[in-house]
C-alpha positions as a printed NumPy array, in Angstrom:
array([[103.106,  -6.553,  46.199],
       [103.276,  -2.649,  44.817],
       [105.422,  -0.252,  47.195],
       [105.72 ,   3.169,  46.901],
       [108.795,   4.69 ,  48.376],
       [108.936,   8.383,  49.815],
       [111.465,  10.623,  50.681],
       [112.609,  14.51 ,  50.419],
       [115.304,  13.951,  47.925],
       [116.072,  11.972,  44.936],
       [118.352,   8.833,  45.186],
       [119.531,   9.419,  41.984],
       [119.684,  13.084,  42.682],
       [123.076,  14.304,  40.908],
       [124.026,  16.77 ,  43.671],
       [123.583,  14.114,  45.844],
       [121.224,  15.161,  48.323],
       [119.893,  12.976,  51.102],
       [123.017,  11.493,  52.527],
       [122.925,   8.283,  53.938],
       [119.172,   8.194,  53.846],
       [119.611,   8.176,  49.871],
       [122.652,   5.839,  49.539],
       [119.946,   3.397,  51.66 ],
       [117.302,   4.106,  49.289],
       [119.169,   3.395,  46.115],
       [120.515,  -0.306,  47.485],
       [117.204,  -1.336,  48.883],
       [115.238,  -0.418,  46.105],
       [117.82 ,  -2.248,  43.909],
       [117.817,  -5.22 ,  45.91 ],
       [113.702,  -5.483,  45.593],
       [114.346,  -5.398,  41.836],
       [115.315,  -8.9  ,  42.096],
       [112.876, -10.141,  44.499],
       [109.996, -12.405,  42.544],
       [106.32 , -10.363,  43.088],
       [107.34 ,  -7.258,  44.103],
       [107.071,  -3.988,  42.213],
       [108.173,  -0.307,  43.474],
       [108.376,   3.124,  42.825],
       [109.675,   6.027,  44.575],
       [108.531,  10.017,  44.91 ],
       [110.248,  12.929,  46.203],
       [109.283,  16.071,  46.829],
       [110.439,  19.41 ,  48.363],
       [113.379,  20.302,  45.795],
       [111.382,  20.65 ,  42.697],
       [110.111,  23.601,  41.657],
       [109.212,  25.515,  38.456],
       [108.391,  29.554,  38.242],
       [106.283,  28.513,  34.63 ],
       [103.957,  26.416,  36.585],
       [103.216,  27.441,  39.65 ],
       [100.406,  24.409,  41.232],
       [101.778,  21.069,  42.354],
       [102.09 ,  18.333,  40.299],
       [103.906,  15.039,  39.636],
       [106.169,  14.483,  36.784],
       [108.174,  11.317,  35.748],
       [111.859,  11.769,  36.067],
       [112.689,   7.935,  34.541],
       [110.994,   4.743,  33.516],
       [112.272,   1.185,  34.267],
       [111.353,  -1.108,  36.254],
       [111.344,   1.294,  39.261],
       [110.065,   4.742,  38.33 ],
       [111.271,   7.558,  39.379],
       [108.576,  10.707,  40.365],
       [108.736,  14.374,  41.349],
       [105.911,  16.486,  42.901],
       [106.944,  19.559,  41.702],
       [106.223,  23.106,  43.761],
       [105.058,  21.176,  46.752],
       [104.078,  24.137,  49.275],
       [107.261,  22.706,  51.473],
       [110.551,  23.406,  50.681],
       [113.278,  20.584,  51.596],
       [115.16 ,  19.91 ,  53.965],
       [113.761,  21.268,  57.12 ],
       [116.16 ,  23.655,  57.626],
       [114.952,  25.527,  54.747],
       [111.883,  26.413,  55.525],
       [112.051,  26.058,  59.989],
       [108.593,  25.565,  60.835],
       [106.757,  26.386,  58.29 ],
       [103.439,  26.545,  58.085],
       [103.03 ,  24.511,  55.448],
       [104.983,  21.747,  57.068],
       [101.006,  20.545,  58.985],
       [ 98.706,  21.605,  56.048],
       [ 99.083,  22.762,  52.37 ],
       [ 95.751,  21.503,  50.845],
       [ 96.992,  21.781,  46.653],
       [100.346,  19.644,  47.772],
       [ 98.264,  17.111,  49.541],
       [ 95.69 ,  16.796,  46.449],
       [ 98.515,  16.724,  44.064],
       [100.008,  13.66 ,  46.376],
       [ 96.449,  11.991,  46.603],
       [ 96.22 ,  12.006,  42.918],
       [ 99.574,  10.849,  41.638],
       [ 98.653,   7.447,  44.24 ],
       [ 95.558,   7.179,  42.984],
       [ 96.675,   6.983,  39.374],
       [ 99.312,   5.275,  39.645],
       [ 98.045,   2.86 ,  42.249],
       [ 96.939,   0.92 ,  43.683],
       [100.122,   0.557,  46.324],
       [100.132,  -2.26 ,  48.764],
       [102.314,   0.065,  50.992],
       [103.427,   3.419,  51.075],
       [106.775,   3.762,  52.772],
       [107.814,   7.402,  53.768],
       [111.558,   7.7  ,  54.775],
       [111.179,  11.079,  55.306],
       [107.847,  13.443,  55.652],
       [110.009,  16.458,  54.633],
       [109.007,  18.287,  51.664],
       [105.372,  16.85 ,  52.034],
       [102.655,  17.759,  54.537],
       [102.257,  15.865,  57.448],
       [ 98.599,  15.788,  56.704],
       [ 99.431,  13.623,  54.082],
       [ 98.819,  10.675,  56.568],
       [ 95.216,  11.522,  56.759],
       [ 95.019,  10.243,  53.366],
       [ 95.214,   6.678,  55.222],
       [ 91.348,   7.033,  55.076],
       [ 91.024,   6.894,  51.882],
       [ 93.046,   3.749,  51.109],
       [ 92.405,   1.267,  54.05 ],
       [ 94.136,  -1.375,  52.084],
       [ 97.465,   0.527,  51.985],
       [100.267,   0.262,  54.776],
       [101.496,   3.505,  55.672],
       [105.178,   2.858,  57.112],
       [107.282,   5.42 ,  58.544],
       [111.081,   5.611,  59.1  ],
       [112.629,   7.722,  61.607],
       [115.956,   8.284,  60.058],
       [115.744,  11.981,  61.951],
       [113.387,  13.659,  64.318],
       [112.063,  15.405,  61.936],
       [108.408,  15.039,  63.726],
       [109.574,  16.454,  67.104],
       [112.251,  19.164,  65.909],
       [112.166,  21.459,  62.495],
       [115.735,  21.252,  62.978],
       [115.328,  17.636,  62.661],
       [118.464,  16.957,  65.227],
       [117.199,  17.676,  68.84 ],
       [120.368,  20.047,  68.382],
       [119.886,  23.191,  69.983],
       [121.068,  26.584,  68.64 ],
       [123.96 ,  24.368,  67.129],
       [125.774,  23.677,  70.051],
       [124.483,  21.313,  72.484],
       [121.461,  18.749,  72.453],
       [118.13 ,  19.427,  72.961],
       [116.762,  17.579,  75.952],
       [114.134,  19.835,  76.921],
       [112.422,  22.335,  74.33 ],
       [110.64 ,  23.822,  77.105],
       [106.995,  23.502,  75.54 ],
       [108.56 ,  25.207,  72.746],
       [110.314,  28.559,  73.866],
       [113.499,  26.845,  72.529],
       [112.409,  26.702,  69.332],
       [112.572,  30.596,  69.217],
       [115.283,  30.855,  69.979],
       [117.628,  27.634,  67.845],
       [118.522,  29.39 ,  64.895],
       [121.67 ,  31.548,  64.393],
       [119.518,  32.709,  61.861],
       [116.446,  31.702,  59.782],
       [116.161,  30.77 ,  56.322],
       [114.461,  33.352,  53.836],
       [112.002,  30.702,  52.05 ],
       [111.609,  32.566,  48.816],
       [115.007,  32.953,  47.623],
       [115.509,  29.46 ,  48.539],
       [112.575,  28.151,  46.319],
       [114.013,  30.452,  43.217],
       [117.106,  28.782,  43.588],
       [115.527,  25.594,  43.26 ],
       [113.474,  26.598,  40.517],
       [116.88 ,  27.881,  38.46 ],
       [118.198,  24.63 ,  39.383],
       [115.064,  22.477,  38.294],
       [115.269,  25.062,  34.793],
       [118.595,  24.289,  34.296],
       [118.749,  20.341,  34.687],
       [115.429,  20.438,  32.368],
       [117.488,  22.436,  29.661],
       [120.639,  19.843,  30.4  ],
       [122.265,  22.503,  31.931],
       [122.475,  21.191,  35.456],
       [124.766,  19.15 ,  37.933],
       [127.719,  17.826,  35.837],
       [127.632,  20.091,  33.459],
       [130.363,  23.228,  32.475],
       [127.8  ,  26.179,  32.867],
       [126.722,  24.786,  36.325],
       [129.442,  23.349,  37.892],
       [131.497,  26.491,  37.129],
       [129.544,  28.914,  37.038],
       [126.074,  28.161,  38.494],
       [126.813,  26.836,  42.059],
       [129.941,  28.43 ,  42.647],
       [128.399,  31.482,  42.598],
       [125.797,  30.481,  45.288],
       [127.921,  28.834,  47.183],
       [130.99 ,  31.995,  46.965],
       [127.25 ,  33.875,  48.021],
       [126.727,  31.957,  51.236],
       [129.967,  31.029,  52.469],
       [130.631,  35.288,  52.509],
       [127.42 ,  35.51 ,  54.089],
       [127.916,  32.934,  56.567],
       [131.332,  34.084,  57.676],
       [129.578,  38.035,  58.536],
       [126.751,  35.946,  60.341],
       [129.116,  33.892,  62.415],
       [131.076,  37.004,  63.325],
       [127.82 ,  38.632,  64.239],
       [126.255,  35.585,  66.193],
       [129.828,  35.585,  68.151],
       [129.752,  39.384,  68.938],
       [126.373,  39.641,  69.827],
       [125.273,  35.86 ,  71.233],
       [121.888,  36.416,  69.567],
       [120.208,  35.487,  66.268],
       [121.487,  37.726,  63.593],
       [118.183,  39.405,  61.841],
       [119.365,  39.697,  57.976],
       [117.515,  39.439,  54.534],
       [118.589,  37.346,  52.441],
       [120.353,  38.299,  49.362],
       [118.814,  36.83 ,  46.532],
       [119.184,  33.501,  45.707],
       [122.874,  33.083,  47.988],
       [120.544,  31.08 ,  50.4  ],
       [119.141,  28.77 ,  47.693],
       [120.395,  25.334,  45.913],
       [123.958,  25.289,  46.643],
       [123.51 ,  27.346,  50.234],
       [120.835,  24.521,  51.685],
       [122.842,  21.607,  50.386],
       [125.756,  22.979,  51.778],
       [124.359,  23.995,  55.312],
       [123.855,  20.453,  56.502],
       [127.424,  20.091,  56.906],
       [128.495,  23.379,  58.216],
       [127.44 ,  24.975,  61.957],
       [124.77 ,  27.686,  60.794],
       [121.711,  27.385,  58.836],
       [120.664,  29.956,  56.548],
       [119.768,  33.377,  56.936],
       [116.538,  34.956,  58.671],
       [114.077,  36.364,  56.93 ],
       [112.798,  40.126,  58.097],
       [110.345,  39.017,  60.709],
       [106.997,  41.123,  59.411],
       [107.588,  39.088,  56.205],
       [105.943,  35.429,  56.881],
       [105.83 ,  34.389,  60.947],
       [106.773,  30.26 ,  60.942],
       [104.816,  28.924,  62.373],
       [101.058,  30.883,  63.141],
       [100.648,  31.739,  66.763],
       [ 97.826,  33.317,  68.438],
       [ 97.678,  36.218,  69.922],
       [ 99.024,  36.689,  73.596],
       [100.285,  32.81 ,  73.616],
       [103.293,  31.729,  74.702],
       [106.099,  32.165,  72.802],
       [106.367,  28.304,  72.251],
       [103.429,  27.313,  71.651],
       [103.09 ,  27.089,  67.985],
       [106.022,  24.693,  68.068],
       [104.353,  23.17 ,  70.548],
       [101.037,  22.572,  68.669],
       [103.375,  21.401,  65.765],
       [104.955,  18.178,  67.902],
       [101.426,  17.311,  68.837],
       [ 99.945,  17.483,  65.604],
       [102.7  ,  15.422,  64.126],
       [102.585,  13.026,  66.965],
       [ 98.783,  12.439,  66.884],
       [ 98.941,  12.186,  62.694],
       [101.338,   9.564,  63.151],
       [ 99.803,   7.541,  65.666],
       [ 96.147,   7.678,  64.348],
       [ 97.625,   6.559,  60.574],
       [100.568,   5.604,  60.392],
       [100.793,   1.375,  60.546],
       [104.298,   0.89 ,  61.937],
       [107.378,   3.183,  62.649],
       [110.671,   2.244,  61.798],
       [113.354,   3.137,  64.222],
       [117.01 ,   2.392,  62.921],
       [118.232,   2.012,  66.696],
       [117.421,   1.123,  70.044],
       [117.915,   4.563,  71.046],
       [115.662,   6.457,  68.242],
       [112.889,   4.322,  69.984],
       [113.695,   5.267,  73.128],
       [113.306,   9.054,  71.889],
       [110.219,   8.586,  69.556],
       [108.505,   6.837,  72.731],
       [109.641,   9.513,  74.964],
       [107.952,  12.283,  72.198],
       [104.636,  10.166,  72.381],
       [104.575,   7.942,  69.272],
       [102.389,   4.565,  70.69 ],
       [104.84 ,   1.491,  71.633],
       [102.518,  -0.477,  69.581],
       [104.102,   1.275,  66.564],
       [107.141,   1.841,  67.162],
       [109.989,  -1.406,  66.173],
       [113.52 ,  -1.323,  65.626],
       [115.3  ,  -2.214,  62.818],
       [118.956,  -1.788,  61.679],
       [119.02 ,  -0.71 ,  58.628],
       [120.809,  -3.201,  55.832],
       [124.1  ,  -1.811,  54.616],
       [126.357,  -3.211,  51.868],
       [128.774,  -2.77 ,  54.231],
       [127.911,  -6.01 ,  56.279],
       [129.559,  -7.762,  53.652],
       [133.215,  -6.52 ,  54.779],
       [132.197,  -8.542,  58.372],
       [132.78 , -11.549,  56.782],
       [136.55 , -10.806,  55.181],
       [137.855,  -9.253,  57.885],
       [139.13 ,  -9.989,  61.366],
       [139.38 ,  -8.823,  64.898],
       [142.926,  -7.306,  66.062],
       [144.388,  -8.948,  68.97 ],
       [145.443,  -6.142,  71.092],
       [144.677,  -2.183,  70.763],
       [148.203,  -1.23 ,  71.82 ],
       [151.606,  -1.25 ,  68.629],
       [154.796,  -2.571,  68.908],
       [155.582,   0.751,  69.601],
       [153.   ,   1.356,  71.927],
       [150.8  ,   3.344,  70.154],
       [147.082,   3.382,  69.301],
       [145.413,   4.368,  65.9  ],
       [142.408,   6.139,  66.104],
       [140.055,   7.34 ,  63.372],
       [137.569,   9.588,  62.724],
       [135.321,   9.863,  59.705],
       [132.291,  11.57 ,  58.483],
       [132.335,  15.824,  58.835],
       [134.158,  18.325,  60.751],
       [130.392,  19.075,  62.206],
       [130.013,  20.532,  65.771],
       [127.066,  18.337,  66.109],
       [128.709,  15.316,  65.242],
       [131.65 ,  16.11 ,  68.289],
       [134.547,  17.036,  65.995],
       [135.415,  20.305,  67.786],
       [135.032,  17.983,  71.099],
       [137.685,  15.397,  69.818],
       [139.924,  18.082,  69.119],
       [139.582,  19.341,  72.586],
       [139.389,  16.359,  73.855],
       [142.822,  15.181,  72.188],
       [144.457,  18.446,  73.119],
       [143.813,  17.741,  77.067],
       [145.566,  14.916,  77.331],
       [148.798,  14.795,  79.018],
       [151.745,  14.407,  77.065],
       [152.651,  10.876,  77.906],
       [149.405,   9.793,  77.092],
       [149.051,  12.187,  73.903],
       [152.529,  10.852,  72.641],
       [151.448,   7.055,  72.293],
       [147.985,   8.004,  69.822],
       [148.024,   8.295,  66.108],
       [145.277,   9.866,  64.654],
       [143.283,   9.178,  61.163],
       [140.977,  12.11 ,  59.86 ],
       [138.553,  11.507,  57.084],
       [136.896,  14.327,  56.422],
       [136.25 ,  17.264,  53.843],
       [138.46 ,  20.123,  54.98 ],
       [136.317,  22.047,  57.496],
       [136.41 ,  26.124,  57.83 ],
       [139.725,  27.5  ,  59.615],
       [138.423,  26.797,  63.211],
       [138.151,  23.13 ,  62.602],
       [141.569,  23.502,  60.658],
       [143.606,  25.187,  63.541],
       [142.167,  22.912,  65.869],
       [143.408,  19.466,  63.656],
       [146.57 ,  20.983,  63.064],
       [147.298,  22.163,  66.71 ],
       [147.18 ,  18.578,  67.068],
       [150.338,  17.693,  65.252],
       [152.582,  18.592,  67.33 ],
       [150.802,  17.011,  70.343],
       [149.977,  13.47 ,  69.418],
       [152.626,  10.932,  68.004],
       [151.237,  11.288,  64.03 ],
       [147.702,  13.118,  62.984],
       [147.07 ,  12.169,  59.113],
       [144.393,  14.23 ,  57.355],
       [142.195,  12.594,  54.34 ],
       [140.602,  15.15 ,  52.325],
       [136.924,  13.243,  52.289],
       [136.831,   9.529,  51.36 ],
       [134.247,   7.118,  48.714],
       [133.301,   3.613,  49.312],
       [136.528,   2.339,  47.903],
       [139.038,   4.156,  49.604],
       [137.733,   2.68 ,  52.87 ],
       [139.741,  -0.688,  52.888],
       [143.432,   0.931,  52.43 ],
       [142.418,   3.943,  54.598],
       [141.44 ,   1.565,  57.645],
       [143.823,  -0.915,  56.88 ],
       [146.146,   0.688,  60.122],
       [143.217,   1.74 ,  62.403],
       [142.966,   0.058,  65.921],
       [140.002,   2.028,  66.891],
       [137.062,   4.044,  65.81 ],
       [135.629,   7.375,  67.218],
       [132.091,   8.038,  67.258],
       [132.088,  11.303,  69.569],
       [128.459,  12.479,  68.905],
       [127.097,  15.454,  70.969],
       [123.653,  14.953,  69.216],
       [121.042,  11.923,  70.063],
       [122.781,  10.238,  65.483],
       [120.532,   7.933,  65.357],
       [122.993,   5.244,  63.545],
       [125.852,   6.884,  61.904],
       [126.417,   5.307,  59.024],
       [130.422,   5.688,  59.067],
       [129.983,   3.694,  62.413],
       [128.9  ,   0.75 ,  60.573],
       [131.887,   1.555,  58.808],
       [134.387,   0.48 ,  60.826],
       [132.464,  -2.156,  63.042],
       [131.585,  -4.156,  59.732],
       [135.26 ,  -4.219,  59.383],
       [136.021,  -5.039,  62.774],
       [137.3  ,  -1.68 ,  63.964],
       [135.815,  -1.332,  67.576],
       [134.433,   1.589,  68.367],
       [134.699,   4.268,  71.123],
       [131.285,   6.339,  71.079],
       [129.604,   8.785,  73.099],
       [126.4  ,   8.061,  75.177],
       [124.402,   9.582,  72.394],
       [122.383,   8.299,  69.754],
       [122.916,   4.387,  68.064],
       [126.342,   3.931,  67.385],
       [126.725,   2.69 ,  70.93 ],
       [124.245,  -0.136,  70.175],
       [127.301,  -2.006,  67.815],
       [129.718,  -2.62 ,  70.309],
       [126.743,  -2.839,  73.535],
       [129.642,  -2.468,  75.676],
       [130.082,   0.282,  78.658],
       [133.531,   0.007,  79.284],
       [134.062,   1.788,  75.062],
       [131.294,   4.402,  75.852],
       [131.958,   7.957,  77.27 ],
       [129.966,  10.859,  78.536],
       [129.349,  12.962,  75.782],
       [130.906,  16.856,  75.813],
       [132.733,  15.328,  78.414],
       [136.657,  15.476,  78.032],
       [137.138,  13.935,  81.904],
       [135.157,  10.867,  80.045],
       [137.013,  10.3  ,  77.362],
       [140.03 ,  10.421,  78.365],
       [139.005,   8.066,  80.766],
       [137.87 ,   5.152,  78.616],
       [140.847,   5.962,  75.801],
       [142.976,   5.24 ,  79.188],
       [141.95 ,   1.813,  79.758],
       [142.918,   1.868,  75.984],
       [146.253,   2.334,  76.041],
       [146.728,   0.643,  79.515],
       [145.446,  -2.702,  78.205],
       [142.472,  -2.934,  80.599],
       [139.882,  -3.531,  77.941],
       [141.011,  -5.39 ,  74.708],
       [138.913,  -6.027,  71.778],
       [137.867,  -9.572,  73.006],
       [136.428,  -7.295,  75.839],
       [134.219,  -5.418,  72.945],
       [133.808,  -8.33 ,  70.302],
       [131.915, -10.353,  73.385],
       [129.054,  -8.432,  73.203],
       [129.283,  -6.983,  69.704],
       [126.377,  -7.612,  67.2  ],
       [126.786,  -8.112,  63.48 ],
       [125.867,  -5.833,  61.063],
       [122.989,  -6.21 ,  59.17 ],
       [123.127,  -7.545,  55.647],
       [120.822,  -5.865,  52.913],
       [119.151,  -8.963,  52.29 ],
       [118.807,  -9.802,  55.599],
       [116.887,  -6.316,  56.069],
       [115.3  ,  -6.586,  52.621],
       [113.399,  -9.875,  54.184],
       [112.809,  -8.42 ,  57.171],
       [110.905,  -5.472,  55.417],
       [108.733,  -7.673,  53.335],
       [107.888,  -9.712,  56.58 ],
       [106.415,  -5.907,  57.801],
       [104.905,  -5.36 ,  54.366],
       [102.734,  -8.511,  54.365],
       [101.625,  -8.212,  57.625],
       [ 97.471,  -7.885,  57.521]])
């Protein structure tokens, strides 16, 4: 069996781009390595680019027994948030030939498995036609289909339940990205790590990126100021390449994209004349909706709740199935051990947070949240945070904190191995998502060590523990407060969440379960 693995970024990528989705990536296609009869190969496309050769093409980035392939200057620039919209996110006929080509020569492929569709154009899938023998599989690791913001996350402050046939689409962005700068900035960066002067070395590492990134935090901070004085979208140029390499890869963790281009200069996406405002966004959901059902053999959903939301969006029950992704992590279920009671000797609770200061994924709500409690209640919690220093509003609100709750420990971001010592103490996990995450990976976590967690009633995470009595309204501080009550009063204890509590799954566990999907006729 031959499978060909998509997705916007590199797993290898050296700036490490693609988050979680990449981390997956890497230990799944290492895990197939050893599996008897099955051969892969991966693609991405979206960050390469090169100003000397301007068409699409492929290039090998590594041999082995998994190969490693670019399309270069693919009409889409990655991640979403680069490019909002963009035309070229339906159609861009040279990017599509370029794809159909490097699976033609390199093929034939049993299955093509896209974890993404940024950086490629959704009419891609139409190329399902021409191979009726290959499997197109699709992951919904975001909602990337339904939202250019991928996140159902609304002018980055609150979710998006209704886009209101598209008029909220207009109007999401702080501000918009300026495509062209972006794409140079890729193209420096592409130049560079062909010259072996990119990520890890001197020239870029102290020179090259901190200059970007000096470019767009300065820019950011006038744009935030502006977008708080006016409540509006801030219309500004771009300056150069400040919006590009280091500016994109940074803006996933921070609370405002990148910066609008002028508006006469390229209108994302085409609208007709005398339509509603939405519509073009509009058109875009149903075209990648009806591309996906027509072609695409099964869709992936890595929760319960992701299918809930790609069924609601229109993708055909008959493709949609669930299944948790396989994490290393699974393996820490079977050396650790449930705690006995929430509540200390000294009656306090531990609670921890990890991932990113993010708006999006509630940290600026568990602040607040903490803050309201009364000072009884505040007095009995310790609190973990595992996180990259944020700006200086998610700083003053952590450290207003310390005088308010019995201990509040900060851990300037975390690795793999750090995560046994810096749970060791933790009675309970927070998972206070405002947005629909589909499965957080830092909530696998701490259930695979059997931290129980207290979530919102957003996105996945809530799946783990399948529990009510841990769950809270999201945005909701009444809620929590709630639920951490019955924490510290001893009305739920962790037999109450272990009862219903799945396992995680293992990576060979999901590694079978994918080759089950793969050989079905």
């Amino acid at each position: 069996m031959r499978v060909l693995y998509y997705n916007w970024a590199d797993y290898r990528d050296p700036e490490r781009r693609g988050g979680g989705v990449s981390v997956y990536q890497r230990n799944l296609i290492g895990a197939l390595l050893h599996v008897d009869g099955v051969e892969t190969a991966f693609l991405s496309a979206g960050l390469a680019h090169d100003l000397r050769r301007r068409e699409p093409h492929v290039v090998k980035l590594a041999d082995g027994p998994s190969p490693r392939y670019a399309l270069v200057n693919s009409g889409i620039i990655a991640p979403s948030h680069a490019d909002f919209a963009g035309r070229a996110q339906m159609d861009h006929p040279a990017t599509e030939g370029a794809f159909a080509d490097f699976v033609e020569r390199t093929g034939p492929w049993d299955v093509i498995h896209f974890n993404n569709l940024e950086g490629l154009p959704a009419n891609v899938l139409n190329l399902r036609r021409r191979w009726p023998n290959t499997r197109f599989v699709l992951s919904l690791h975001n909602y990337y289909p339904f939202c250019p913001q991928v996140n159902l996350w609304y002018a980055e402050r609150e979710t998006c339940a209704d886009y209101h046939a598209g008029a909220n689409c207009t109007r999401c962005l702080v501000a918009r990205p300026e495509p062209r700068s972006i794409r140079t900035a890729y193209a420096m960066s592409w130049s560079l790590s062909r010259m072996r002067l990119g990520p890890g070395t001197l020239f870029y590492d102290r020179v090259f990126r901190p200059s970007l990134g000096l470019a767009w935090r300065t820019l950011r901070r006038i744009l935030n100021a502006r977008h708080r004085r006016v409540g509006a979208p801030v219309p500004m140029a771009a300056v150069g390449a400040a919006a590009g390499d280091a500016a994109v890869s940074a803006l996933v963790a921070v609370d405002t994209p990148a910066v609008r281009e002028p508006s006469a200069a390229r209108p994302a996406p085409a609208q007709a004349p005398g339509a509603h405002p939405g519509e073009a966004f509009a058109r875009r959901r149903a075209r990648f909706v009806g591309l996906i059902n027509a072609h695409c053999d099964t869709v992936l959903c890595v929760s319960d709740r992701v299918r809930q939301i790609a069924l609601h969006h229109g993708i055909h029950a008959s493709r949609l199935q669930t299944m948790y992704i396989g994490s290393a992590e699974a393996a820490e279920w079977h050396y650790s051990h449930p705690r006995a009671d929430f509540v200390g000797t000294d009656g306090t609770v531990r609670l921890a947070y990890l991932g990113y200061m993010r708006r999006d994924k509630g940290f600026h709500f568990l602040m607040r949240a903490l803050k309201a409690l009364p000072g009884p209640m505040a007095r009995r919690v310790r609190l973990t945070v595992a996180a990259k220093a944020g700006d200086a509003e998610a700083m003053a609100a952590l450290e207003a904190l310390r005088p308010h709750l019995a201990e509040v420990r900060h851990v300037d971001g975390y690795s793999h191995a750090d995560l046994r010592a810096l749970l060791a103490d933790v009675d309970l996990g927070v998972i206070p998502v405002v947005w629909e995450d589909n499965l957080p990976q830092v909530a696998i976590e701490m259930h695979a060590r059997h931290i129980p967690l207290l979530t919102s009633d957003r996105g996945g995470a809530q799946e783990l523990g399948r529990n009510p009595d841990f769950v809270f309204r999201a945005d909701s501080i009444d809620s929590f407060n709630r639920v951490l009550g019955r924490v510290l009063d001893r009305g739920v204890t962790p037999a109450d969440y272990w009862a219903h509590a799945i396992a995680p799954t293992s990576l060979p566990d999901h590694v079978q379960a994918l080759l089950d999907l793969y050989r079905k006729s």
